[in-house]
Structures are given as structure tokens and as C-alpha cells.
C-alpha positions in Angstrom: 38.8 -38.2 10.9 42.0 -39.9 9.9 42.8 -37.6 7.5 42.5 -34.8 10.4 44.9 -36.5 13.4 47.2 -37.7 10.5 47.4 -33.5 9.6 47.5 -32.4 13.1 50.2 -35.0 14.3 52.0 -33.9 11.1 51.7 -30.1 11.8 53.0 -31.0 15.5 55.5 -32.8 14.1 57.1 -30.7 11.5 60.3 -28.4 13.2 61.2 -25.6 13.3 58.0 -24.3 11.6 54.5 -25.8 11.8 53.2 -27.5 8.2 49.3 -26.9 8.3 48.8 -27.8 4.7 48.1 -31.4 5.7 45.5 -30.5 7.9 44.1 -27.4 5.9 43.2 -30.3 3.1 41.5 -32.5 5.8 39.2 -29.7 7.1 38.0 -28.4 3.4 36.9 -32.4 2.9 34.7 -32.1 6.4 33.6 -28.8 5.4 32.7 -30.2 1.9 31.0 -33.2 3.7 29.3 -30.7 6.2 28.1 -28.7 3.6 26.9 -31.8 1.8 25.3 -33.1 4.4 23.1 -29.9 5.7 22.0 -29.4 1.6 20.9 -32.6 2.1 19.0 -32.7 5.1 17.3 -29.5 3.8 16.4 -30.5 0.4 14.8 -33.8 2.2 12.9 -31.6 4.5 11.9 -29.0 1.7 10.6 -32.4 -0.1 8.1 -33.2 2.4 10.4 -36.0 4.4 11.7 -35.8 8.1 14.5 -36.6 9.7 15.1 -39.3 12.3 16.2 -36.9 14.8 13.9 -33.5 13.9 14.9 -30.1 13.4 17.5 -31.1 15.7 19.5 -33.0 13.9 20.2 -30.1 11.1 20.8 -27.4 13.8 23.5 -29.8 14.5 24.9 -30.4 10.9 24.7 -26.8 10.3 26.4 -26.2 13.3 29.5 -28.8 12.9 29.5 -27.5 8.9 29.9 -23.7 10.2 32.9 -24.8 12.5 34.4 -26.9 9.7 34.2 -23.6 7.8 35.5 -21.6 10.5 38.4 -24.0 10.6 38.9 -24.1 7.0 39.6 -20.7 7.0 41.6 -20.8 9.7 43.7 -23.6 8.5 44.4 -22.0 5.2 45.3 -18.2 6.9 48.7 -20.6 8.7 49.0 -22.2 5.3 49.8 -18.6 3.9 51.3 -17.5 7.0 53.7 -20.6 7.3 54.5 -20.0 3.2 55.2 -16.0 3.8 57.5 -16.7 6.8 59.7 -19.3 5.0 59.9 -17.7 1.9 62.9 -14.8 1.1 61.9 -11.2 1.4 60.0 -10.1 -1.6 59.2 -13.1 -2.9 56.4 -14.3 -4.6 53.8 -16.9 -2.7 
């Protein structure tokens, strides 16, 4: 969560052109978490355990992982964007 304000503050901050790369790193390590964390939940409940919450609570893993995601991509499109528009004509990214 730090890591995320601290990129987002940063990306806000960072004139005349936005700096996502900050914040594209913070949203592949909740992606990676989220992704970590449904795998885990799954494999439990393929094991034979539950979950203190139910089916409920990995519908809602899943869904916070698949919005990490989301915004990964996202995030890494402006980081391309941003390095296109600042770089000369013709020039390699």
C-alpha cells in the first residue's frame, strides 16, 4: 500500500510529464501477491480445507487479483506511452 501512494504521489508529482514507472512496479507486487493469494486459497480448498470466510472470500481475492492485473497492464501501457513521448523521433524504447 505504501509502495502504491508513494508511486501515485510520485506520478502526480513529476512535471511536465507523468512518471508511472513507480507505480507500474507497485501494482505488478499486488498483482503478484493477488495471484499468490487466490493459488493459495484454491490449492487449500482443492486439499479438502475451508476458508474462514467460504467461497466468498476467494470470489473476492480473485476479484481484487483480476483488478490488480487490469491495472498492471494499464500502468505499464503509460510506462511505454510516457517513454515514446519523451524520447526523439525514431528512436529506440
Amino acid at each position: 500500500m505504501v509502495l502504491l501512494l508513494f508511486g501515485a504521489l510520485h506520478s502526480l508529482r513529476a512535471r511536465p510529464r507523468p512518471a508511472p514507472g513507480m507505480l507500474c512496479g507497485a501494482y505488478g507486487w499486488t498483482a503478484a501477491n493477488g495471484w499468490r493469494a487466490t493459488f493459495d486459497r484454491s490449492s487449500h480448498l482443492a486439499d479438502g480445507g475451508t476458508l474462514d470466510y467460504g467461497r466468498a472470500e476467494l470470489s473476492v481475492v480473485a476479484c481484487a487479483t483480476v483488478l490488480a492485473i487490469g491495472c498492471f497492464v494499464l500502468s505499464i501501457y503509460l510506462v511505454i506511452k510516457s517513454a515514446s513521448e519523451g524520447s526523439p523521433a525514431g528512436a529506440p524504447l
